[in-house]
Structure formats: C-alpha cells, structure tokens
C-alpha positions in Angstrom: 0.0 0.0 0.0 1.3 3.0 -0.9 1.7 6.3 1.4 0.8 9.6 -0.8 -1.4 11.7 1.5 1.1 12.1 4.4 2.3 15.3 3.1 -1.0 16.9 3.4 -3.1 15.3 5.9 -3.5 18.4 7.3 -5.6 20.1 4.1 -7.0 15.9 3.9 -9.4 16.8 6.7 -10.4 20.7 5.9 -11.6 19.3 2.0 -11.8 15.8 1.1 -15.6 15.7 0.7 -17.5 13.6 2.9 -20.0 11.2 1.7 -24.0 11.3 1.3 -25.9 9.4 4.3 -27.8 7.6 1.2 -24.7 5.6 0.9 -24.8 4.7 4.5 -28.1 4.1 4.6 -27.2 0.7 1.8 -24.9 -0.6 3.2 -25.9 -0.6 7.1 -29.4 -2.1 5.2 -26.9 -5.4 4.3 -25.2 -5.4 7.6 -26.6 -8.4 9.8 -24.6 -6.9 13.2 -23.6 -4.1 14.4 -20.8 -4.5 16.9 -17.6 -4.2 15.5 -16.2 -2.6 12.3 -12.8 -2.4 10.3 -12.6 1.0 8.3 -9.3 0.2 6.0 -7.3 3.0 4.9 -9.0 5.5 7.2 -7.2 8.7 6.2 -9.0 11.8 8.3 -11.4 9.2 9.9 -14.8 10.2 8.3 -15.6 7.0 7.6 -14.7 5.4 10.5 -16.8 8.4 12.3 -19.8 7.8 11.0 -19.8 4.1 11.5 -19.4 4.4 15.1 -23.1 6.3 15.7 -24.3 2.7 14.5 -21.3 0.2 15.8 -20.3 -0.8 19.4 -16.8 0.0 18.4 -14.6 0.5 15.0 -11.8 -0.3 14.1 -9.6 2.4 11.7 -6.3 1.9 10.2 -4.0 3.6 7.9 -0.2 3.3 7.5 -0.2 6.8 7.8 0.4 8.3 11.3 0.2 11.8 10.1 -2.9 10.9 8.7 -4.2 9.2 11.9 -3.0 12.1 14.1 -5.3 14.4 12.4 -8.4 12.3 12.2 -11.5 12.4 13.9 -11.3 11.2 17.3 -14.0 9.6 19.8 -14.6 7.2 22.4 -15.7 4.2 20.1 -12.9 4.4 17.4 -9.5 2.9 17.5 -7.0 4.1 15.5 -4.0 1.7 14.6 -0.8 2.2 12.3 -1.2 -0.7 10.3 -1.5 -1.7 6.4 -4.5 -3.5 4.6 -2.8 -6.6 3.6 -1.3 -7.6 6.9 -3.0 -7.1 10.2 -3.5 -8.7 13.8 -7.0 -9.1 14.0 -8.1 -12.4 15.0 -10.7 -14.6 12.0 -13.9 -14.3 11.6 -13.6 -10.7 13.6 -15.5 -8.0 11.7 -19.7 -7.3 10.9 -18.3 -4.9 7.9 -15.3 -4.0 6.2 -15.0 -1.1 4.6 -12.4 1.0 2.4 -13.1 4.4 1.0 -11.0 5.9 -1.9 -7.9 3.7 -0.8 -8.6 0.0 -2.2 -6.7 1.2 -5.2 -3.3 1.4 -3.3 -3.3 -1.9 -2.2 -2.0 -5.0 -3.6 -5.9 -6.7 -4.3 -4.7 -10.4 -3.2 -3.4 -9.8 -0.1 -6.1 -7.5 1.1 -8.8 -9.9 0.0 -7.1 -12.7 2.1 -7.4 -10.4 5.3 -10.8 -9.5 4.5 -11.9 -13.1 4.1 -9.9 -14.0 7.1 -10.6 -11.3 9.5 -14.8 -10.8 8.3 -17.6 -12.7 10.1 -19.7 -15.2 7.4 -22.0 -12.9 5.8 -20.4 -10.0 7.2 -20.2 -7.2 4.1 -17.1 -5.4 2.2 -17.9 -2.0 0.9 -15.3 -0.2 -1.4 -16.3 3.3 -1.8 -14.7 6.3 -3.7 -15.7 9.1 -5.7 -14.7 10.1 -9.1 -14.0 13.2 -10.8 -15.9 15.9 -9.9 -18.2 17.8 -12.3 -19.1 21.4 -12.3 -20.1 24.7 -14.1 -19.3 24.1 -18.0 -16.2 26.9 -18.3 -14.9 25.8 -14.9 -15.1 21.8 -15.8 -12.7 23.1 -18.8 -10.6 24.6 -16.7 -10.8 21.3 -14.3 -10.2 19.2 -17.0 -7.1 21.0 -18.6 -5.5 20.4 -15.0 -6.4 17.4 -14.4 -5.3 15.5 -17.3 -3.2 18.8 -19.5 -0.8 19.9 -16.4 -1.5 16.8 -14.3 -1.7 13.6 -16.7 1.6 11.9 -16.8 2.0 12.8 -13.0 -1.1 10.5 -11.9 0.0 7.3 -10.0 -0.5 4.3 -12.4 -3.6 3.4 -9.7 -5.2 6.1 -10.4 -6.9 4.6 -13.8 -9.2 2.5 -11.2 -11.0 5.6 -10.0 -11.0 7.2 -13.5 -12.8 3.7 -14.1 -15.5 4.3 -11.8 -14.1 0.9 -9.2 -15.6 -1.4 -11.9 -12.3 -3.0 -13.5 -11.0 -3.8 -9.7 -10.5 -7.6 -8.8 -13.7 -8.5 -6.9 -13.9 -12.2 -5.8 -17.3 -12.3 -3.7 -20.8 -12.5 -4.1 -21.4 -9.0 -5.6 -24.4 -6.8 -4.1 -26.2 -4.6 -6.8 -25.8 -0.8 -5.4 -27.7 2.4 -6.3 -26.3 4.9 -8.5 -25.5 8.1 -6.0 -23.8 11.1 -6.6 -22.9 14.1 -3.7 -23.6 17.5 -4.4 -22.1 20.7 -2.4 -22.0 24.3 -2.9 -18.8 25.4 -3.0 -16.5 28.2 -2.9 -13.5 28.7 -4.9 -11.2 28.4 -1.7 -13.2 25.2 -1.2 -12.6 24.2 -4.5 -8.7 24.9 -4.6 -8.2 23.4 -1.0 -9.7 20.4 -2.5 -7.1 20.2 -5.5 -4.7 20.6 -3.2 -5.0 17.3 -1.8 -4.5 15.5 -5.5 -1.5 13.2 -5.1 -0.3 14.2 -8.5 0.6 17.7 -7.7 2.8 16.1 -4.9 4.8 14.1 -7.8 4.4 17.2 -9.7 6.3 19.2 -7.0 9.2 16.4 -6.5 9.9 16.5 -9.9 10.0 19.9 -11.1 10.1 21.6 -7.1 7.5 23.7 -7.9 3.4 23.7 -7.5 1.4 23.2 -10.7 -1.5 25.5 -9.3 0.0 28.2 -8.7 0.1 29.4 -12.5 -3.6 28.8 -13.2 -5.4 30.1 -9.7 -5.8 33.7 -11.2 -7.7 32.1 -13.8 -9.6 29.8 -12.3 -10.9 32.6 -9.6 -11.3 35.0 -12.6 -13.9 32.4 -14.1 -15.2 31.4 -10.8 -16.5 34.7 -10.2 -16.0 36.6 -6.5 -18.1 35.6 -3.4 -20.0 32.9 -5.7 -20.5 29.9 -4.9 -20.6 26.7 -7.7 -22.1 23.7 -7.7 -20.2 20.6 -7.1 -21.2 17.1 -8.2 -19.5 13.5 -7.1 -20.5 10.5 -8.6 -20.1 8.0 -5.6 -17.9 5.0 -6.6 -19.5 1.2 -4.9 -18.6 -2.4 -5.0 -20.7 -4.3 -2.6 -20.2 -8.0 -1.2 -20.5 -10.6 1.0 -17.7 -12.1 2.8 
C-alpha cells in the first residue's frame, strides 16, 4: 500500500468531501450486526466516524500516522498504524469492512485474504470512492485541462481505477447490486482549490519539477469562478458491494 497523502493530511481533513448518508443508509441495510467494524485506509477518519453512531466499536487503520494524528477522534474508534494486507486481527472478527478511496493502493490479493480471514460469514465489504468531480461548464474546462493537461503523466499508475469508476477492480465475492448516488455541495473557490490541493499528482508534480502546478492557473480559475460565488459541485459516488 502506498503512502501519498502524508504530506498533506493536514488540508485531507479541511476538503476531502464527505460522503452522502444515502450511501450509509445501503450498506448498514446489508449489515446483519452491528458490533464491531474495520474501516481500512482510514485517512481523516470520516468513515470510521460515522460508522461508530451505529457500531459498538470501529476499528480504523492507515499506514499513515500523520494521517491518523489528524483524524477524527471519539470514544468508540480505535485508531491503529497498520497496512490493509497484513493485520493482527483475529478470524472471523468483523460485521463490515469497509475502504473508502484507498482499495486502489493496495496489492488486491493480499487485502482480500485479510478481508476473508478477519470478516464474520455474511459480514459485508464496501469499497467506496468518488470520481472526478463535475461542475459549471467553463470551470469543468478549466478542471479538465488540470487534471489530465498539467496533471496527466504525473497520476500514479492506480489512479486509472477511479477514473474507471471501481468497476475493473478484482472483486472475488458475491457481488451486491448498489444504487447509483452522486454528492452535491456548494462550493466556494477556496473550497474548490483546498480540495485540489489534496491530488496526489501535484505532490509528484512538486518532486519533480520543485515547484506547485496550481499556482500558474489560480488567477484564472478565480477570474472564471467569479468573486463571493458559490458553484455547484457534483460527485459521482464509486461502490462495490459484497458478502464475505
């Protein structure tokens, strides 16, 4: 598993977008128990926070400890430096399993063996994500241009997964049918640029050429964004469903 959102955990918290309670809503519908959780990959812990209003306890690990020392805390979560494809737990541990916008990072077989060790019969793996965002016609240009024009060739080789919408992953279980859900927010342009901020590719961007790819195209970006507005944001939500 690799480690590429160390750098900026700190701007991971303030902008990754959260997800809709729709997609809660599925896959607590699936889950037969509700006492104890493994949120894989848990970055800034919003997963792993919203879980434990509905589990007796969650566990959430990353191999990131800048990561984990910025995520959300409470009683019921336990937070442990450790990767997806080798853990502790004991077998047949876990209701649910889930992983949000990390499964493509990991080597496939070797997470699969831990969820198939580690998850209860009929306990549930949910793989969640998002994909590219969509917005306002002239600013998706501009969105676009970065993304693939400034950014392309500094994209991690994993990244085609997302850009794939999760559906050429390796998925050996009994595959649950979800709902199509996107996430909408109203954003601001700082919103919006804290957000890019937290694409992987500008850190390889930045190690390569030691300097940030944003910084020549923010005057334009505001210029089209307009002052004081605010933009509609859309997510298409990224799930693969199964039972363990």
């Amino acid at each position: 598993m690799k480690d590429q959102f160390s750098k900026q955990s700190d701007l991971y918290v303030k902008f990754r977008p959260s997800y809709p309670q729709e997609v809660f809503d599925f896959i607590l519908s699936l889950v037969s128990a509700r006492h104890l959780a493994w949120d894989v990959g848990t970055g800034n812990g919003q997963i792993a926070e919203v879980l434990s209003t509905y589990f007796d306890q969650v566990i959430a690990t990353d191999i990131s400890e800048k990561q984990i020392s910025n995520a959300k805390k409470n009683e019921k979560i336990i937070y442990k430096l450790e990767s997806a494809e080798k853990t502790d737990f004991p077998d047949n541990h876990f209701d649910l399993i889930t992983v949000a916008q990390a499964i493509h990072w990991f080597d496939f077989s070797a997470f699969y063996s831990e969820v198939k060790r580690t998850g209860k019969r009929n306990g549930v793996l949910a793989v969640i994500g998002y994909g590219l965002l969509t917005t306002d016609s002239e600013i998706q240009k501009w969105i676009l241009h970065f993304y693939s024009g400034v950014l392309g060739k500094y994209w991690d080789k994993e990244r085609r997964y997302i850009d794939e919408s999760y559906k050429t992953i390796p998925f050996p279980f009994e595959e649950i049918p979800a709902p199509a859900i996107s996430n909408d927010f109203e954003w601001s342009v700082e919103q919006m640029i804290g957000y890019l901020k937290t694409w992987s590719a500008i850190q390889n961007y930045i190690k390569e050429k030691n300097q940030n790819p944003l910084e020549s195209g923010l005057e334009d970006l505001k210029s089209i964004w307009g002052e004081g507005k605010k933009r509609k944001v859309r997510f298409p939500i990224l799930l693969r469903i199964g039972k363990i």
